[in-house]
N, C-alpha and C positions, 0 to 999 in steps of 0.2 A: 582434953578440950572441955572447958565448962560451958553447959547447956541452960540460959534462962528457963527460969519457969511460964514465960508465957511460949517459949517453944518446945517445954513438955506438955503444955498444953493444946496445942496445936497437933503434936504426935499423938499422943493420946486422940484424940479428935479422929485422925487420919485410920486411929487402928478401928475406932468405935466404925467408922464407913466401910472400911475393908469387911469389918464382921457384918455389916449389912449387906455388903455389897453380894457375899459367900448366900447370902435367904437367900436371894433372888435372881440369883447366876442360870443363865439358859438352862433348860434339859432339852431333853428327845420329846420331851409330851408338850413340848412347844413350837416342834415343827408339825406340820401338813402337808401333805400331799398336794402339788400346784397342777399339775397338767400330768398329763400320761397317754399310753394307748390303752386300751381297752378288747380284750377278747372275752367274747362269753358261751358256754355250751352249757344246753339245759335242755328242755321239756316247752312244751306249751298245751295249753285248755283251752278250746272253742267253746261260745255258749256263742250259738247261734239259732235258738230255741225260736225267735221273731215276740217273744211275750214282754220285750222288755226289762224293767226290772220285776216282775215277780217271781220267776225264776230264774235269779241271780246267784241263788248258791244251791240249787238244784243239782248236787253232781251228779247223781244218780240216773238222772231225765235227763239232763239238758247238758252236760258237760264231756265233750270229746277230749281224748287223750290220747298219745300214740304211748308205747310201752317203752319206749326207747330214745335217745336222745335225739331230738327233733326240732330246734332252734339253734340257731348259732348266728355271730353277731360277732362287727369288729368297728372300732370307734374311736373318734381324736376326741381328748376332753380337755380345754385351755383354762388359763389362770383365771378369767374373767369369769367362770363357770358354767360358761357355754360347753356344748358338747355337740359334736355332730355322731353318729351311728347309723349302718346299715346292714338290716336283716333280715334274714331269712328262717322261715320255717315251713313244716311240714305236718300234718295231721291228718285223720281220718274220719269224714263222719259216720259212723258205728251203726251198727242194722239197731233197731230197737229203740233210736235218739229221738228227739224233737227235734225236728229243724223247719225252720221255719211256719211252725205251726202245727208239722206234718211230722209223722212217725218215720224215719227212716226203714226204708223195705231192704235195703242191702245196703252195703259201705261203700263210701265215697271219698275218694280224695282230695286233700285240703292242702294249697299250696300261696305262701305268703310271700314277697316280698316289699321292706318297706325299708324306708329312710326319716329321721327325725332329729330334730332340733331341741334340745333338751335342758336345762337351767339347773344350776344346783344348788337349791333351795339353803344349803349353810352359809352361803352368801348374804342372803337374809339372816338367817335364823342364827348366825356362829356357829363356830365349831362345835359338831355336836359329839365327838370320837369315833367311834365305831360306825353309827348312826349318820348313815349319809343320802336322805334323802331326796327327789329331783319330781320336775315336771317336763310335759313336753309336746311338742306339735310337731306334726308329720304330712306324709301321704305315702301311698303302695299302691300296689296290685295285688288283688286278691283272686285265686280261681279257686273258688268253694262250690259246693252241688250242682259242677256241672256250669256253673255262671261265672266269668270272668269281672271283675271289676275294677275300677280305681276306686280308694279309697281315701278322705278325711280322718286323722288319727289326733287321738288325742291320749295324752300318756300321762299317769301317776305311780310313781315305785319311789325305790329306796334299796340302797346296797348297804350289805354290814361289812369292814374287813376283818381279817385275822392277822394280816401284815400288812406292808406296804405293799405286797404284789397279790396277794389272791383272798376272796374275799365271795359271798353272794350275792344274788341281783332278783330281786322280785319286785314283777311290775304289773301292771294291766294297763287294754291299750282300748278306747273305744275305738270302733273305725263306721264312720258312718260313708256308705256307698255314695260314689258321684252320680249314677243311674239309678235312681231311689224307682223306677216303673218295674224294671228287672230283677232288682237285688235286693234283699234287706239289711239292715244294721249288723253288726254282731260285736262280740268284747273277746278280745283274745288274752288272756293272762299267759305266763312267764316264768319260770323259775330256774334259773343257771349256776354255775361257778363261773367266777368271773375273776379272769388272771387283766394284771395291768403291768406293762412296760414303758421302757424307755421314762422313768419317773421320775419328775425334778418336783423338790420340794424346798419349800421355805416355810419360813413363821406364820401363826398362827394370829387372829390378834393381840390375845395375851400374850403371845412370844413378842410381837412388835411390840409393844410396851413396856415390855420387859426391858427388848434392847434399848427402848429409848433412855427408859431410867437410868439404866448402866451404862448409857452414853452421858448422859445428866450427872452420873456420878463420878465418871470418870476424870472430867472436866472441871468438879470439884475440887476433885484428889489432886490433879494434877493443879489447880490452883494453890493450894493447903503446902504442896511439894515445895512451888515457887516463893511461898513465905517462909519457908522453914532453911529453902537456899539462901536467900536473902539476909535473914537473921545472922545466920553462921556463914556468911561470905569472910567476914573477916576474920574470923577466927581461923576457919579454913585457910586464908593467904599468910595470916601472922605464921602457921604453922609448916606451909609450902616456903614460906622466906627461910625459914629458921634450917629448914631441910637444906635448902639449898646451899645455905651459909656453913654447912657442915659438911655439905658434899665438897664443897670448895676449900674449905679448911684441908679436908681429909687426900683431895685430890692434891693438892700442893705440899704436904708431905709426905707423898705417896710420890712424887714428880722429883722432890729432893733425898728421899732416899735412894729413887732408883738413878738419881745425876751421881750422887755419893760414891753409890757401886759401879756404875758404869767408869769413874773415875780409879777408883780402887783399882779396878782392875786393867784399864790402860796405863797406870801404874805399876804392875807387876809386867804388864806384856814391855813396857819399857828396860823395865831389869832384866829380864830377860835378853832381850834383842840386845842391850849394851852388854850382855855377858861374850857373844859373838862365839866362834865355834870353834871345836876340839880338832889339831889338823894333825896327820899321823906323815913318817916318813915312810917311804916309796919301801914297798910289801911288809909294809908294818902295821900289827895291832897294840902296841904296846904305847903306854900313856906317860907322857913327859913330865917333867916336875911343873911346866907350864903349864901342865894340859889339868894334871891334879887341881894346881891353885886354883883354875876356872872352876872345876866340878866342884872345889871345896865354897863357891862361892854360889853356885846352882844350889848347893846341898843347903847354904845360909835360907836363902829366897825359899825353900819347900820347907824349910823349919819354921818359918814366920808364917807362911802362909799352908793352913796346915789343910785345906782342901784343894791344892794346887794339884792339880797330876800333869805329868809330863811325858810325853814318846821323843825317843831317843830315835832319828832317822842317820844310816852310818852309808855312804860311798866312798867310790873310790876312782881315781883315771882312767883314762880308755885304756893303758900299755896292759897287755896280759890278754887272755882271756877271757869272755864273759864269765864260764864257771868258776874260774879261780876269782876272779873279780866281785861275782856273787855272794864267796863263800867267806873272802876280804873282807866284806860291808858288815858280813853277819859279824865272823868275828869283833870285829870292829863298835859294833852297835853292842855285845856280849859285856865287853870288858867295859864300858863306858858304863853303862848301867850298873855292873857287878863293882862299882867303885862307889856310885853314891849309894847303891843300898847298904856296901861296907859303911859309911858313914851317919846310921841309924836311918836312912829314909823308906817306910815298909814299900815292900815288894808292887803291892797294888795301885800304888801311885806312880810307878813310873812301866813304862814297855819302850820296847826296841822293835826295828825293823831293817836288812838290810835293804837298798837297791844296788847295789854293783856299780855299773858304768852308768847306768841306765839316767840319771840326771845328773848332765856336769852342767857346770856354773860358766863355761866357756865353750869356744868353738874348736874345742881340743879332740875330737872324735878320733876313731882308730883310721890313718895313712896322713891326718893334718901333723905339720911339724909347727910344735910348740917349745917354747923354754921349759926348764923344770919350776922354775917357780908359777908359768903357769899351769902345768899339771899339778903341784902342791896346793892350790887353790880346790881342786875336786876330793884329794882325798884328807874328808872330814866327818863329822859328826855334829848335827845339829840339834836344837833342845824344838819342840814345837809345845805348845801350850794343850790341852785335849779339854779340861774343863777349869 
């Protein structure tokens, strides 16, 4: 089939897109994480010092610890970068500390819980990989030295991951008391492993732009495809014509040979069948000068037709015995065949078989009284075709 050169130029064209298309085919660093749950277990630091910020990284003075893991958290975070979280912590304020102004005389127990509304600042900012930092607004209950509270929270962190499912979480959280006559301010910082489940993710921005261009491209391609069909329509039908016209050639000489053979060979079944059958007299196997001339003329038809094979089937009347009758057909079927293989025809082309009484040609069975000509009628030998 000859291809113009404005449609190798077009192919050419198509291969030049597909090579572009290969730059900028999706990866993995093109999806993000959309929505998840969220568990977190970590640590937390009280600075509940009442100084404000001047002792803000005071750990030494002003920063409660508990030794052991002491915060824990579990939280829905949706596609829109909303999150909701609620948590719980635990601490100690330590003999020796500031708090609230005041030197701690003995240790106290610090008991958190709080709930918050949290934004994920890559919403803004894009995708930043690892780097996924957040802001957020809250309220709790806090019972610290001895005062019970609710609380005002305000929250700034950021989590890194390692995979899609576990990653860390460091935050701090201002909370400023609702009974500011009782209680004072304090800032509780954060630090966990934070596993995330149930994750569905999709693209990223650059992932969505990506697909769009490879949507944009594909729409191309598949344009470029439909000129290149076009072009070579006809070529393509001149050559489905041609096909066809040769299946149809092929099929009709294929339809007239197998009429030829199929004739050929109703043909021979014809010579045959007017050859008619070899008939013995009453307990006789022996073969008449009649019975010869027939076989000499079976023996003609297997000489011309040199793939012919033939079975010789031999009976005989009801009178007698079945076993002697049996043993009548065999002989019978014996010397029949042992007559055209005397006449050059090989061995492998012809077989015999007797049946006995066992199929007559009339209603002659053993106690019916018949003529002997109609008993003459059963005992014969018949030629049958095999292939």
């Amino acid at each position: 089939m000859n291809i113009s050169k404005s449609t190798m130029a077009v192919i050419a064209l198509t291969f030049s897109a597909l090579t572009f298309a290969q730059d900028v085919e999706l990866t993995k660093k093109d999806s993000i994480v959309q929505s998840y749950w969220l568990v977190t277990l970590g640590a937390n630091a009280v600075d509940d010092s009442g100084h404000e910020f001047n002792r803000l990284f005071d750990l030494e003075g002003a920063w409660n610890v508990a030794p052991y893991p002491s915060r824990v958290s579990i939280g829905r975070y949706f596609k829109n970068g909303v999150g909701l979280e609620a948590i719980g912590s635990y601490n100690k304020y330590k003999e020796g500390k500031i708090v609230d102004k005041v030197v701690m005389q003995e240790d106290v127990d610090y008991y958190g819980f709080d709930f918050r509304v949290s934004y994920d600042l890559n919403m803004i900012l894009g995708e930043t990989g690892f780097f996924d930092p957040y802001v957020g607004i809250g309220a709790g209950y806090t019972d610290a030295n001895n005062q019970g509270r609710g609380t005002y929270n305000a929250i700034l962190g950021f989590r890194t991951w390692f995979s899609d499912h576990w990653g860390l979480d460091f935050n701090s959280t201002g909370k400023w008391a609702m009974d500011t006559e009782n209680a004072s301010n304090h800032i509780q910082h954060a630090l966990g492993v934070a596993y995330r489940f149930q994750v569905e993710k999709g693209l990223s921005r650059k992932g969505e732009e990506k697909l769009a261009l490879l949507q944009e491209m594909e729409k191309e391609q598949q344009r470029v495809q439909d000129s290149i069909a076009d072009a070579e329509e006809a070529a393509r039908l001149a050559e489905r014509l041609q096909k066809e016209k040769e299946a149809a050639e092929l099929a009709a000489a294929e339809k007239a040979k197998r009429e030829a053979e199929e004739a050929r060979r109703d043909a021979i079944k014809t010579k045959i069948n007017n050859l008619g059958n070899v008939y013995f007299k009453l307990n006789s196997s022996y073969l008449s000068t009649k019975d010869k001339d027939l076989l000499d003329q079976l023996v003609a038809i297997m000489q011309d037709e040199s793939n012919l094979i033939i079975k010789i089937t031999a009976h005989t009347d009801s009178r007698g015995t079945k076993k002697y009758n049996q043993w009548l057909s065999e002989r019978r079927a014996e010397r029949t065949v042992a007559y055209v293989i005397s006449k050059g025809v090989s061995e492998d082309r012809i077989s015999y078989e007797g049946f006995g009484e066992t199929q007559l040609v009339n209603e002659c069975e053993d106690g019916v009284r018949c003529t002997e000509e109609q008993h003459a009628k059963n005992r014969r030998s018949e030629f049958n075709i095999v292939n």
